[in-house]
C-alpha positions as CSV (number, residue, x, y, z in Angstrom):
1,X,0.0,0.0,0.0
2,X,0.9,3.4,-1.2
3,X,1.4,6.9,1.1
4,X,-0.7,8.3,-1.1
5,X,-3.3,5.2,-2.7
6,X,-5.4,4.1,-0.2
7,X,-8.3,1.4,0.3
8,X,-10.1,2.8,3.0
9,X,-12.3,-0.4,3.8
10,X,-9.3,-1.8,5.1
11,X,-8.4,0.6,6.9
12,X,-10.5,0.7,10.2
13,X,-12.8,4.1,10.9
14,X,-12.3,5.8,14.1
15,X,-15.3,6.3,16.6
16,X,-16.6,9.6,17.8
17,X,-14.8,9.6,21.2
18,X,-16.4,13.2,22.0
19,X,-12.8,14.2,23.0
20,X,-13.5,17.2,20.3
21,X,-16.3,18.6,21.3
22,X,-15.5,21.2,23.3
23,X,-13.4,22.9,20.7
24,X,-16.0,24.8,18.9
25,X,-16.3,28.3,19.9
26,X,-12.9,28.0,21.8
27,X,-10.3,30.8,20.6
28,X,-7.1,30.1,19.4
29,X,-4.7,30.3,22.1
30,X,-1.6,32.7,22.2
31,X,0.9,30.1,21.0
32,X,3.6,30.4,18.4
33,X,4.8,27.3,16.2
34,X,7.3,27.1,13.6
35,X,6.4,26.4,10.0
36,X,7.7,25.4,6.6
37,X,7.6,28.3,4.5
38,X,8.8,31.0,6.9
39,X,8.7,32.8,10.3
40,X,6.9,31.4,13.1
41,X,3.1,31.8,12.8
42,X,1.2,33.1,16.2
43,X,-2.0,31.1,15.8
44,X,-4.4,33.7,18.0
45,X,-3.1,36.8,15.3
46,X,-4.6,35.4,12.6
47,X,-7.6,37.7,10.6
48,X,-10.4,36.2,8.6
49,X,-11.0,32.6,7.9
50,X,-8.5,29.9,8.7
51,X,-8.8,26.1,8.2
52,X,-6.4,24.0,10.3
53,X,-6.3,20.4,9.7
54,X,-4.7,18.3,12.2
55,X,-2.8,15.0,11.6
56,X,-1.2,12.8,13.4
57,X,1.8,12.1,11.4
58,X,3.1,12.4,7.6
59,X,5.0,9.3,6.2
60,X,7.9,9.2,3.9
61,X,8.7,6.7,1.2
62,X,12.5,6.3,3.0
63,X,11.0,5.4,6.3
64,X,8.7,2.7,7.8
65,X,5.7,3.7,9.6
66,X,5.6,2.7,12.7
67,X,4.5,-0.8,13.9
68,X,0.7,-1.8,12.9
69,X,-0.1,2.4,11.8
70,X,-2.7,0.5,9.3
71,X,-4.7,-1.3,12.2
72,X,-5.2,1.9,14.8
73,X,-8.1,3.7,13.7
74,X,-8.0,6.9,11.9
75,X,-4.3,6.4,11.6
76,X,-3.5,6.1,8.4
77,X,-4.3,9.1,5.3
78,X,-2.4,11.8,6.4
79,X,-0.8,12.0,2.3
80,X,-3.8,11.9,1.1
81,X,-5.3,14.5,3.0
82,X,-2.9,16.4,2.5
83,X,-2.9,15.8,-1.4
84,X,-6.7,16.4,-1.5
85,X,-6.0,20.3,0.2
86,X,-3.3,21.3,-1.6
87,X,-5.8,19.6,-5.3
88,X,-8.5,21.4,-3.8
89,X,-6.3,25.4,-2.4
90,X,-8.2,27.6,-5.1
91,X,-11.4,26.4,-4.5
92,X,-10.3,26.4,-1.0
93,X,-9.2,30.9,-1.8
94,X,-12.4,30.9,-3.7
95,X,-15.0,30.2,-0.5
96,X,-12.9,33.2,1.1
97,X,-10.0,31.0,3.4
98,X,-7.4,33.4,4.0
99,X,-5.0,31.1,6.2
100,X,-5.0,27.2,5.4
101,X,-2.3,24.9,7.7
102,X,-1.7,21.6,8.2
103,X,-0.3,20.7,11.7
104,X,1.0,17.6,13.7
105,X,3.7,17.2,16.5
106,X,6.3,16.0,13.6
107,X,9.2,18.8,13.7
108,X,9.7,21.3,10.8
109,X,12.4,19.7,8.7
110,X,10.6,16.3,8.9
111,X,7.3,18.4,7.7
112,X,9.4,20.4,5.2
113,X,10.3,17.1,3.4
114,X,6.5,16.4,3.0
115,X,5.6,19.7,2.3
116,X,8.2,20.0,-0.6
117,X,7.4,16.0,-2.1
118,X,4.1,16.9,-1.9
119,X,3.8,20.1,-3.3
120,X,1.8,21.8,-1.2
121,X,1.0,25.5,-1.8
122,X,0.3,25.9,2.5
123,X,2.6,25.9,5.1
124,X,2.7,23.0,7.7
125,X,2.8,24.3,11.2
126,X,5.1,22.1,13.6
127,X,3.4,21.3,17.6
128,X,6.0,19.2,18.0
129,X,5.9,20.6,22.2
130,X,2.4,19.6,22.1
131,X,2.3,23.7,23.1
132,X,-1.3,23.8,21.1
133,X,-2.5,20.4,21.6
134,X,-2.1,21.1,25.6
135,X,-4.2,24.5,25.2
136,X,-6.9,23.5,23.5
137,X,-6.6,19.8,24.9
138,X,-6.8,18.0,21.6
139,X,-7.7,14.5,21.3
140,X,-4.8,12.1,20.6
141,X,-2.9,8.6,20.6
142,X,0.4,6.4,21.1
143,X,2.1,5.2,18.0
144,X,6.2,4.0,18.6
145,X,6.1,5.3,22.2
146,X,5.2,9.1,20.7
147,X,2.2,11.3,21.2
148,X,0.4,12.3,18.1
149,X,-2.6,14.5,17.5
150,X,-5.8,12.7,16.4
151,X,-7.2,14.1,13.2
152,X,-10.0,16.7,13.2
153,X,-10.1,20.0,10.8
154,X,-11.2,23.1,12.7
155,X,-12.8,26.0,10.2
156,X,-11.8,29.2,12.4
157,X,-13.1,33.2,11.8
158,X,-11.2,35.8,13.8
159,X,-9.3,33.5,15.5
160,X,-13.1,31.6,17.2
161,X,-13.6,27.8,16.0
162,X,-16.8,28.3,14.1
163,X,-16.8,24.4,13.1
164,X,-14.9,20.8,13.6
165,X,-14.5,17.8,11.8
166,X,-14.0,15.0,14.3
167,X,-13.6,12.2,13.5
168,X,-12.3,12.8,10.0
169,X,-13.0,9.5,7.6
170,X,-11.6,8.9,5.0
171,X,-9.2,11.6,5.2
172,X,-9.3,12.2,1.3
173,X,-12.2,13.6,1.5
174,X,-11.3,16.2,4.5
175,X,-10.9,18.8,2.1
176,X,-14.4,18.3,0.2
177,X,-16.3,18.6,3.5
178,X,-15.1,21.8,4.9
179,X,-15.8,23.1,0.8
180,X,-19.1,21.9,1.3
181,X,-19.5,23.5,4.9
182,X,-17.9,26.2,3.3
183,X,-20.6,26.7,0.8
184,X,-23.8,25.6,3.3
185,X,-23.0,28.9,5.4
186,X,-21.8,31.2,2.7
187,X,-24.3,33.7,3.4
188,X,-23.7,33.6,7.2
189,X,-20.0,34.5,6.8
190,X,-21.3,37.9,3.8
């Protein structure tokens, strides 16, 4: 199996823990991470509409993922979520996001590598001190004795969570649903 192809009924869904649902209408918190494309990025100065997806860890083509990644749920698809972002970053300008990020607790030059093979036109931003996960108390897992963030996508305006994604299945299609939500509550946003 592929980074990037994908049969997702192998690949086992995650459940609806309810460890995300306090995040909507949180703020941002005043934390700074580091991020592929240039200076640090303070998360709670960010204008207008942001979309932050969160995933729990990027794999390389050079590197083994880490012992049975295929059998914990929700896992596996951070590629092609990524991949379906960066195929869908106009449309994504288009419905008005002014700030789109990846994030996960992998440090910046292992993100940069992804970032740069992947071609994405967004930066990835690097919790890699678990600084943001801590302050908004993020859901998350084990995988080779190392925390990871769980995966949810958070559609933020002003710096409030207006909407999450949790859980996110199949990750491919991440991108699609926040268009969608996106579109549904156009005229909320004018």
């Amino acid at each position: 199996m592929s980074l990037s192809d994908v049969d997702w009924t192998l690949i086992p869904a995650p459940a609806d823990d309810g460890k995300a649902a306090h995040l909507e209408g949180q703020t941002l918190p005043e934390v700074t991470l580091p991020v592929t494309d240039g200076p640090a990025v303070t998360l709670s100065d960010l204008r207008g509409l942001a979309v932050i997806y969160v995933y729990p860890m990027t794999g390389r083509p050079d590197r083994d993922l880490p012992e049975g990644w295929n059998d914990i749920p929700g896992a596996r698809g951070c590629t092609p979520q990524s991949c379906a972002f960066r195929d869908h970053y106009a449309e994504l300008r288009d419905y008005g996001v002014d700030h789109l990020f990846g994030l996960s607790t992998q440090d910046t030059d292992y993100q940069a590598e992804a970032a740069a093979r992947l071609h994405l036109p967004f930066p990835l931003l690097s919790d890699a001190d678990l600084v943001f996960g801590k302050a908004l108390d993020l859901p998350g897992m084990e995988a080779d004795g190392k925390y990871l963030h769980k995966r949810l996508t958070m559609i933020v305006r002003d710096r409030v969570i207006e909407k999450v994604f949790y859980p996110v299945f199949p990750p491919d299609q991440d991108a699609e649903n926040v268009i969608e939500w996106l579109h549904a509550h156009a005229e909320e946003r004018a």
